[in-house]
Structures are given as structure tokens and as C-alpha cells.
N, C-alpha and C positions, 0 to 999 in steps of 0.2 A: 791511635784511632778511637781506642776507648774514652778517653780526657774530649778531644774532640766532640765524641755522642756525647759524651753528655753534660758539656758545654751547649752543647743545640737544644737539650732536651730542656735546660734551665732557660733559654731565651724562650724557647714553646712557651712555658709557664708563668714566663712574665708577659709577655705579649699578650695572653687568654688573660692576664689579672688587668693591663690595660684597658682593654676592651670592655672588661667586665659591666661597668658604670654604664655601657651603651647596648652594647648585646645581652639577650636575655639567657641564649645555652650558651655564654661565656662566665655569664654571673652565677649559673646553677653549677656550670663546671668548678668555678670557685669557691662559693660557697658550699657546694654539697664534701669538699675535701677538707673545709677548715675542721681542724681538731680531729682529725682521723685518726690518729695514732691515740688517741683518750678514747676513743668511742671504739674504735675495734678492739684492744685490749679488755675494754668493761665487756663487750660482746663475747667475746673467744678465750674468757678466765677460764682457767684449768678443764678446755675441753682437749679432746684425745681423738685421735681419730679421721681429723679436718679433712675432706674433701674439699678441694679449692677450684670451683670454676670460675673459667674468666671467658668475658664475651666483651667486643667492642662496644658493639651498641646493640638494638633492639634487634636489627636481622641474625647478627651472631647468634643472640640469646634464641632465635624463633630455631636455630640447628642444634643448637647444644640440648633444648630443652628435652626431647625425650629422651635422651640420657643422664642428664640430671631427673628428670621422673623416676626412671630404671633404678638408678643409684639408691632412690631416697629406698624405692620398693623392697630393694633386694637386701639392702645394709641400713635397716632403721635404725642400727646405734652408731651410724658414722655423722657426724654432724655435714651440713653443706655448708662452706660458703661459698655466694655467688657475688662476683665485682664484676663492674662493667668500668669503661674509660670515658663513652660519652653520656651527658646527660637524656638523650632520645630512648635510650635503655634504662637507664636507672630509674627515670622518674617516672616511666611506666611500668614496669615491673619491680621495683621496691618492696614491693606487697605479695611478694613469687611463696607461696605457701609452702612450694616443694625446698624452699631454701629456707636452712635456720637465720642466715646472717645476708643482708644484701648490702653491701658498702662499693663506694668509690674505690675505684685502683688510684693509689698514688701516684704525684709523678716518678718515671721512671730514673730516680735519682740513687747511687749507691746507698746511701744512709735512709735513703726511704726502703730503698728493696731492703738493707737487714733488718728493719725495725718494722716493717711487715709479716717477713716471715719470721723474726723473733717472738713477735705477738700470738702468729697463727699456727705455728710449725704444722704445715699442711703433710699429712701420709703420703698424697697425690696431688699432683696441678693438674689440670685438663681443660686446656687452652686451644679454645674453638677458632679454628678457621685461619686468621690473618693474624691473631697477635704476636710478635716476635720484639718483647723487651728487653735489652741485651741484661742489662744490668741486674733482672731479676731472675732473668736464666742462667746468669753467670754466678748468682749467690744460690739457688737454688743447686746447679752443678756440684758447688763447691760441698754444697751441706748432702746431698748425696741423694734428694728430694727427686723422685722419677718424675720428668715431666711428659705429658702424652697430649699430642696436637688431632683433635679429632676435625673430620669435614675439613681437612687441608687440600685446597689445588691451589699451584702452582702453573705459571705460562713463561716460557722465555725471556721475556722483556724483565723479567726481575730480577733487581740486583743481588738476587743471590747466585744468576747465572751469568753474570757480567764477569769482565775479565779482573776489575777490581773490584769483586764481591769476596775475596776471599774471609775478609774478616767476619762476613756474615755467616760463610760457609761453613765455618769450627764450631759455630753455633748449635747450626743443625745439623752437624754431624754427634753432639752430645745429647740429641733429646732421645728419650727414652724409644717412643716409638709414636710414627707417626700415619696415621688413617686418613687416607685422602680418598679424593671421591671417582677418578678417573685414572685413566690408562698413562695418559701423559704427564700426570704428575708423578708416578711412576720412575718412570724414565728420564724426565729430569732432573729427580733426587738422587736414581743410579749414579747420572753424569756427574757429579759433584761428590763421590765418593757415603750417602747416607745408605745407611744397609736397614738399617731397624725402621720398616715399612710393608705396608700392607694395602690394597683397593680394598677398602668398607663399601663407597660408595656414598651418598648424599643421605643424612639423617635428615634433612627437610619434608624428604617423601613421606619418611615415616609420619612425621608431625602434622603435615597436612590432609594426609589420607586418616587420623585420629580427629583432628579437627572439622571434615569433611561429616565424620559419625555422628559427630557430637551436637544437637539440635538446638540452637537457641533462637529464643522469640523476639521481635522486633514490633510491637503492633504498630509503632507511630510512622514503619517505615513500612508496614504492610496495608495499612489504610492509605497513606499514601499513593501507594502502587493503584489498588483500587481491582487488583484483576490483570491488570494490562501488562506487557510487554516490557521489559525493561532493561536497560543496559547502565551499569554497573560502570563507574570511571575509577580505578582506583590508582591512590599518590599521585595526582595529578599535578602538573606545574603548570607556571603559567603561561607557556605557547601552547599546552594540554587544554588546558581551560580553552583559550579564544576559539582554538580548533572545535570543540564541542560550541560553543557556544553556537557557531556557525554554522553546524549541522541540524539543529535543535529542531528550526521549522520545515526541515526536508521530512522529519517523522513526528508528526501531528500525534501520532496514536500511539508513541516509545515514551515512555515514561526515561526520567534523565536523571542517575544519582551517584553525585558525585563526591566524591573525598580526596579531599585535598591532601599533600602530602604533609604542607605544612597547615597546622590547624590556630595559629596563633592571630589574636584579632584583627591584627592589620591586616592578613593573609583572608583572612576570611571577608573581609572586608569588602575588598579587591575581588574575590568572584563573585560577590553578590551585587556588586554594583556591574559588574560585568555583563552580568544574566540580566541587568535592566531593574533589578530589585522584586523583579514577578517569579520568589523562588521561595522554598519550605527550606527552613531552618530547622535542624536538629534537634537541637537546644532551646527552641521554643515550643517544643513541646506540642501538643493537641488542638491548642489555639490558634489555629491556621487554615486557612481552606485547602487541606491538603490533596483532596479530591480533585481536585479544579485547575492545581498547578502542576503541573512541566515537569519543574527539575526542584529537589532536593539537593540539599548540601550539607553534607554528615560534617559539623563543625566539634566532634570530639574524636579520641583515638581507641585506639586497641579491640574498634567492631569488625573492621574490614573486613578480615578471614572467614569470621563468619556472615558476613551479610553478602558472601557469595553465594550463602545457599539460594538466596530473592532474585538472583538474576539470570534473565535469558542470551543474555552478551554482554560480554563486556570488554573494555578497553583497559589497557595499563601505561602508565604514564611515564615518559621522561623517555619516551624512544626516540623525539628528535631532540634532546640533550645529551646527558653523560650516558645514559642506556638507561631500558627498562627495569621497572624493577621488579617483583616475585609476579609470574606465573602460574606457579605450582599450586596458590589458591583453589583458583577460579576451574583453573584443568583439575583440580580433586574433584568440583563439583560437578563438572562436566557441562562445557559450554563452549561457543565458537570465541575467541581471545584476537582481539586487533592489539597493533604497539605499531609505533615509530620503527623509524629503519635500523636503530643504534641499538640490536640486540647479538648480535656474532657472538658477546662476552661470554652468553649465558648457553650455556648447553640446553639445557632442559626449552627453552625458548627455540631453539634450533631444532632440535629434534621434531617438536612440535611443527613447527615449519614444515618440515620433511613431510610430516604424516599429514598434513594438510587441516591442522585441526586447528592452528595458530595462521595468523595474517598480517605481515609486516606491511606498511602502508605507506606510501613516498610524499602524501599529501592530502587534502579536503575529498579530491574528488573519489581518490582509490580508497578511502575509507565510509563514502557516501554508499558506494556501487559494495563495498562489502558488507555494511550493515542492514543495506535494502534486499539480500541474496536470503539473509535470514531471517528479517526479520517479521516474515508474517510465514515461515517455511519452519514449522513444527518438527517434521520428520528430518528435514536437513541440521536443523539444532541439534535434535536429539542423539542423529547420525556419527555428528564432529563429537559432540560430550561424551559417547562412546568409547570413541579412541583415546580422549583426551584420559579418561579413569581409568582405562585400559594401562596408558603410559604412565600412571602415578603408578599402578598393582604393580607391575615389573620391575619398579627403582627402586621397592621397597625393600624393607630387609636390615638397613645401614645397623640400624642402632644394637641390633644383637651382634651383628658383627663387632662393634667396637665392644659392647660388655662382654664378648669374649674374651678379649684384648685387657679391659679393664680389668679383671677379676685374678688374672696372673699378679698384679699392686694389692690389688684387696684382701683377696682370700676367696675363699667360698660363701656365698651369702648365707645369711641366718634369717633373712626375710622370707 
């Protein structure tokens, strides 16, 4: 089974080099790995100590981060490094201060895994969320490297609960210890024989309710505004897009600001010609009659989080696709939150549902009748963002839980 993975894992890697000349995150995938083994050993020369985080992409890294924060605070002389796998993570956080080292993860090939951790000889791995690389937890086993899975849930359908999941199974019966966020992951790590686990719960809370505190200024998207009413699209796709479009002149007096999920020119392209071309550009800066227009379209990335603070509703995008994506923003800010129907995955979404403070939507018209309920209704706004801060304060907590958990690898801090 092993020769098999990773016989798969080398056609992955040729396939993304194919590609590469025509996709732009297959060429960044590419070329951000060339020479990695030159570049991370100049990096990681005779340090000691290596904390190793790894996060897939950008959402992993937004869970793993206050604990990568905690780490840096508490053990100033442990060096960080942080890897990611796809380019959506790396090439926006490259620049992560709390990180001494930020590089690509290798492919996960045998001779790539020893000649990683030969470079890095990490004290700890601490591998956020979904990563599970056989080959690098299989050389990390061997060298005797604890690894610990924080923000881990688990659902049935996966193959590590299938009837031939076993080779997955030995895997994660060898990791040091794993923090998951729910009840039911839990119990289905019991059923498969994993003992070394714990409910931390969801370190997102923590990161967004810190996010929520933290005040940044926007002028070009506050003169914008102007005053008025606003509803917020964030990661929008493109059945997200037409949907707003089509709404736009049901609220004459709702200012419209949206962020795409993907922000690349073609993409941008595409919603602006979509809005008729009567829209405010991000990136063009002051020179615009931003007053006088509609809809905005935040054509860069990594503002989102914060530009919840400006909004009095807001939508999340890709609920009638693969599912919605983060919530937990706009709910730290406190706000009434529409999405598509394709959220069941997400707990936090759910729950929100429950308390009535979130609004899943079937179509145009159940999202017309729920943004007109609020949106000249102060007290009823005010009412929902209530509960919603309410539900961030309660989930919080995760990230001391797991520095509990972490400091049994470390020691005692000297921070």
C-alpha cells in the first residue's frame, strides 16, 4: 500500500508540473518548491529547538495561528517553522512575523520526507487540522519526532473509518496526541482503536474573537460607505455574484461590498463586467466616485476579517456550491449572516441556524425577504449580533487547551 501512495503521490506532482505553463496556483505550486532542499537547509543551519507547523492552506493556517502566536510568546528561543502545501497559504502569509522560517511542504515522497526532517530536526510537528502525510509521519515515527494534530474533526465517510482504511488506521494510532474540536470525533477515533486524544475544541474562536478586538482602518471603503447600510459578500463565487447582482436594485439605500474569493484579474474581471461596470474598485484607489456607486469589489486579499467590522449584514459565499465558507468572522462582529443551503458540514454554521442568528437561503427571493427584515431594523440587527458574540465568547478557550497539551513536548515556558 505504501509503494502504491506513493507512486500516486509522484503522478500528483507531475500532473501540477503539466499544468504548471497554464495554471497560475499550479506554477506558484511549482516553482515556490524548486530548490527547497538548498533553501531550507541555508534557513534551518545549526538551529535547535525547531518547532514545525504545518497548515494546508490559508484556512488551516487562520486555526493553527494563535497557537503558533502562544508558542512564539511563551518559548522565544524555540525557533518556528511554518509550511504550508498550497500556494493560497503561502503566498499570503510568507511574511507570518510569528514565524522564523515560512517554506513549502515538499512532495510527500520518502527521500523528500528524510531530507526534510534531516535539514530541520523538528523537537515537535504540530499539524493543523486535515494534513495526514503518510511518508512523513512514517519517517517522523521512526526518528521518534512527537507529532500532535491540533483543530482535528473527523466525520464517518472517511477513509479512516472505512472497512479498508486500515493502513490509514496504524497511522493514527502512532501520533502522539490529537485535539479535536467535537464530541464526535471523539468517538470515532475510540472506534478505530486511538487512545491519545482530547476535546480542545475549535482554536478559530479564539482567533477571531482576537481579530474582532483588533481595530483597523479602511478609509477608501469607509468613504465608500458614506454612512449607509451595508452588506458585506464575503468569498463569493460565481452563482454568489449573479445572485447579488440581482438583488442590488431591490435595496437602493444598501451599499454592496463584495470580495471575491478568487481575486485574480480574469476573476475580477468577470464581476465587474457583471455589476454593468457601474462598481468601485479597490485598487483604484480614491479616484472614483465612491459616493455615488452601489457596489464595491475588494480586488486584493487577506482584508476580509477585518472589513467585517463595516458591515451591517452580511452574506457568505459558496452555500449553493461545495459549502459555505467561515462564518465565525462576521458572527465575532456581530451581525445577522445569510449562506446558501450547503452548510450542514460546518458546525459553527449550524448552530448559528439553531439560535436564529444565521439564515440559510433556498434562493433570490428567501434571501430578498431576509435582507429587507433587517435591513432598515437597527434593534433587530443589533438583537441577532448579540447572540452571534455571545456564540463566539462560549467556543472560546481552544488554544490554552492545546498549550496545555503542547508544553508536556516543550517544557515549561521561559517567555
Amino acid at each position: 500500500m505504501s509503494l502504491f501512495y506513493t507512486l500516486a503521490i509522484r503522478v500528483f506532482g507531475l500532473l501540477i508540473r503539466v499544468a504548471a505553463p497554464f495554471k497560475r496556483a499550479a506554477r506558484l505550486w511549482v516553482e515556490g518548491r524548486r530548490n527547497w532542499h538548498k533553501r531550507l537547509k541555508a534557513d534551518i543551519l545549526n538551529e535547535e529547538n525547531v518547532v514545525w507547523f504545518h497548515a494546508a492552506s490559508l484556512g488551516e493556517f487562520e486555526q493553527g495561528r494563535p497557537i503558533i502566536e502562544k508558542v512564539r510568546e511563551e518559548y522565544p528561543d524555540h525557533p518556528i517553522l511554518l509550511t504550508f502545501f498550497s500556494p493560497s497559504g503561502y503566498e499570503v502569509r510568507k511574511g507570518f512575523d510569528k514565524a522564523d522560517f515560512v517554506h513549502y511542504l515538499p512532495l510527500d515522497t520518502p527521500e523528500n520526507a528524510r531530507n526534510f526532517l534531516d535539514a530541520v530536526r523538528p523537537k515537535i510537528a504540530v499539524f493543523i487540522r486535515y494534513e495526514y502525510w503518510y511518508n512523513f509521519l512514517k519517517t517522523m515515527f521512526r526518528r521518534g519526532i512527537p507529532v500532535v494534530m491540533v483543530s482535528s474533526i473527523f466525520r464517518k465517510e472517511q477513509i479512516f473509518f472505512r472497512p479498508y482504511g486500515e493502513w490509514f488506521r496504524k497511522a493514527l494510532r502512532r501520533i502522539s496526541r490529537f485535539f479535536v474540536q467535537n464530541e464526535e470525533s471523539l468517538t470515532l477515533l475510540d472506534s478505530i482503536g486511538v487512545e491519545s486524544m482530547e476535546l480542545s475544541g475549535d482554536t478559530r474562536f479564539d482567533r477571531v474573537w482576537d481579530a474582532a478586538r483588533e481595530h483597523r482602518d479602511f478609509p477608501l471603503v469607509e468613504r465608500f460607505l458614506a454612512g449607509r447600510p451595508c452588506l458585506m459578500a464575503g468569498s463569493t463565487w460565481p452563482f454568489d455574484d449573479q445572485l447579488l447582482k440581482e438583488i442590488v436594485p431591490s435595496f437602493p439605500d444598501l451599499k454592496f461590498v463584495i470580495v471575491p474569493h478568487h481575486v485574480d484579474e480574469e476573476n475580477i474581471k468577470r464581476v465587474v463586467s457583471l455589476f454593468g461596470g457601474e462598481v468601485a474598485l479597490y485598487t483604484r484607489g480614491e479616484d472614483q466616485d465612491l459616493e455615488n456607486l452601489q457596489v464595491l469589489v475588494v480586488d486584493t486579499i487577506g482584508m476580509l476579517t477585518y472589513l467585517y467590522r463595516l458591515a451591517d449584514l452580511t452574506y457568505i459565499g459558496d452555500g449553493f456550491g461545495a459549502g459555505i465558507h467561515s462564518v465565525m468572522e462576521p458572527a465575532a462582529f456581530g451581525m445577522p449572516i445569510f449562506f446558501g443551503p450547503n452548510y450542514h458540514n460546518f458546525q459553527e454554521a449550524v448552530d448559528l441556524v439553531e439560535r436564529k442568528s444565521a439564515f440559510a437561503v433556498k434562493d433570490q427571493q428567501e434571501l430578498v425577504r431576509g435582507i429587507r427584515r433587517f435591513a432598515d431594523d437597527v434593534q433587530a440587527r443589533e438583537a441577532v449580533g448579540q447572540t452571534c458574540r455571545e456564540y463566539i465568547q462560549e467556543k472560546r478557550g481552544a488554544t490554552d487547551r492545546v498549550m496545555m497539551g503542547l508544553r508536556k513536548y516543550l517544557g515549561e515556558p521561559r517567555g
